[in-house]
N, C-alpha and C positions, 0 to 999 in steps of 0.2 A: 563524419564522426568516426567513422571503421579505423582511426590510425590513432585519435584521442582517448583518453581515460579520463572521467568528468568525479570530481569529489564535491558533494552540494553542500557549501557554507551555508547558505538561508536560503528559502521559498521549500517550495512541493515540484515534486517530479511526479506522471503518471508514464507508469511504463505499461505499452497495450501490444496486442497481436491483435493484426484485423487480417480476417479473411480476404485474398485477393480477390475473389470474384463476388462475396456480399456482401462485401466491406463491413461483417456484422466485426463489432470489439468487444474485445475480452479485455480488462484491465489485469494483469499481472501483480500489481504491487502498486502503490504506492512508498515514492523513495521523500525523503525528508534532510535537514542537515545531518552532513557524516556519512550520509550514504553516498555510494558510488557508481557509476553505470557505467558502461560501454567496457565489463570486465571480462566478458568472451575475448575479446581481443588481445587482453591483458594474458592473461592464462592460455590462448596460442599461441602468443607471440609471434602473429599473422593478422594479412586484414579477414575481416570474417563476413560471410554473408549472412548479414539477420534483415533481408528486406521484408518481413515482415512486421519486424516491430518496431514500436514508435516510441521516442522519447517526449513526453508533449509538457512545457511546464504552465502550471497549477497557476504559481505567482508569480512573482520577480524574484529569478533567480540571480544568487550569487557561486559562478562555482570557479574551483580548482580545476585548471585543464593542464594535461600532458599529457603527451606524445607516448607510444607504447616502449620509446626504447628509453627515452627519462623514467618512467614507473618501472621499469623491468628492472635501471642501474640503481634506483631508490631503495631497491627490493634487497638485490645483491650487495651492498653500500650500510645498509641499516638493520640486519637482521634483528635487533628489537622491533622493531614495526612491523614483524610478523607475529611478534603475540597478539597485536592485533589485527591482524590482515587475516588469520587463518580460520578465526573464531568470524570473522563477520564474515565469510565466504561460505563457513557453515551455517549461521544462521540465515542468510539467502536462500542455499540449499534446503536448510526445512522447511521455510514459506512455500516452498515452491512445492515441497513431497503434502503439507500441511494442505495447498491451494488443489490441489490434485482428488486428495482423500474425500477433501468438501464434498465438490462436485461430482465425484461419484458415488460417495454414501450417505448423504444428508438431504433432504428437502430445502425448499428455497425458505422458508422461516426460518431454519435452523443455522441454515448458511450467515442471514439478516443480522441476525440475532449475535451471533459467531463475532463478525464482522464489527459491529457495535465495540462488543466487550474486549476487541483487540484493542481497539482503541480509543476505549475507556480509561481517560485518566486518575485513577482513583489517592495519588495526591494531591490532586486539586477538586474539591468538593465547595460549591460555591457556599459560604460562608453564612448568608440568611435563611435556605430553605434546601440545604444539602441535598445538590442537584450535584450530580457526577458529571463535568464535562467530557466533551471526546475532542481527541487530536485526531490532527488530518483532516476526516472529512466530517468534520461538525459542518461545515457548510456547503456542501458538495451536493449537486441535483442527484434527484431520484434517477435519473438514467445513467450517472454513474456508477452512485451504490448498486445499480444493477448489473451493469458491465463488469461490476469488482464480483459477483458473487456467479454470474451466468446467467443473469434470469434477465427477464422483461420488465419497462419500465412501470405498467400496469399490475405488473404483479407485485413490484414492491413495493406499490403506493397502496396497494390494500393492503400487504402488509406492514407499513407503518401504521394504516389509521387503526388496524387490529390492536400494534403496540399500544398505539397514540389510547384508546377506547379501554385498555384494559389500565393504563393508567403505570407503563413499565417508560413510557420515553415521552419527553415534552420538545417540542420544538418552542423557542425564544428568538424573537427578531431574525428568522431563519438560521437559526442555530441547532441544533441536535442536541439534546442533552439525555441524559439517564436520568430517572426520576425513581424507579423500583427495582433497584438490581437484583433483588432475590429473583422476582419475577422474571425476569431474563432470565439466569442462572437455572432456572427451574425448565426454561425451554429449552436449552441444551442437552 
């Protein structure tokens, strides 16, 4: 993939860094349609070494590939495409300053909790009993959500049943949903 640039039409992308020697993983992000990966390459305009991270997909993916010297003439060829290219390059870059700050000045609830509300869809509110769904990882195991925040998969299964107890998150047919968002908001 070090010579490709991937743009995801449909599924989920988990982009991780696993330690090479305790194979422990960190999820870095989660990528969805319109996002793009393997943009190190892109922006050296060289092949790059990232054996540390993994691109692993979620569902069935659909994506756009190309070569780094087609995206580089795309670039050069279409400078309207950089009003967009420049803005989603920054907002990569603050996930990453954002994923940074968590983990070192937040506790593992706060992280949980964080995490949720990102991807909290709050225009889709289910219609009989205004449940707030989440995108991404409304279905995603506990040893994920934990891999995305830093922590252990024990530790965030106590803290869902915390959520789960205090009456802020429901799970449905293993789904994730928001049920009391002030209550979240309030543990931030």
């Amino acid at each position: 993939t070090d010579h490709t640039v991937f743009i995801i039409l449909s599924g989920r992308v988990k982009v991780s860094s696993i330690h090479p020697k305790t194979w422990r993983e960190y999820i870095i992000t989660l990528l969805e349609a319109g996002d793009a990966f393997n943009m190190t390459s892109l922006l050296e305009n060289a092949q790059t070494d990232e054996e540390n991270m993994v691109f692993e997909a979620i569902d069935n993916l659909q994506l756009l590939c190309g070569s780094i010297s087609t995206a580089l003439d795309w670039l050069n060829k279409h400078p309207e495409f950089n009003k967009n290219f420049f803005p989603y390059l920054a907002k990569v870059i603050r996930t990453m300053n954002t994923a940074t700050e968590e983990l070192a000045l937040h506790d593992t609830m706060t992280r949980l909790v964080k995490l949720i509300l990102k991807y909290a869809d709050l225009d889709a509110k289910e219609k009989e009993n205004t449940l707030i769904s989440i995108r991404l990882i409304h279905d995603l195991p506990h040893e994920v959500l934990a891999q995305m925040i830093g922590s252990a998969r024990k530790v965030v299964n106590q803290n869902l049943l915390t959520l789960k107890k205090e009456g802020s998150i429901v799970y449905i047919d293993g789904h994730l949903f928001i049920k009391d968002i002030t209550k979240l908001i309030e543990r931030t």
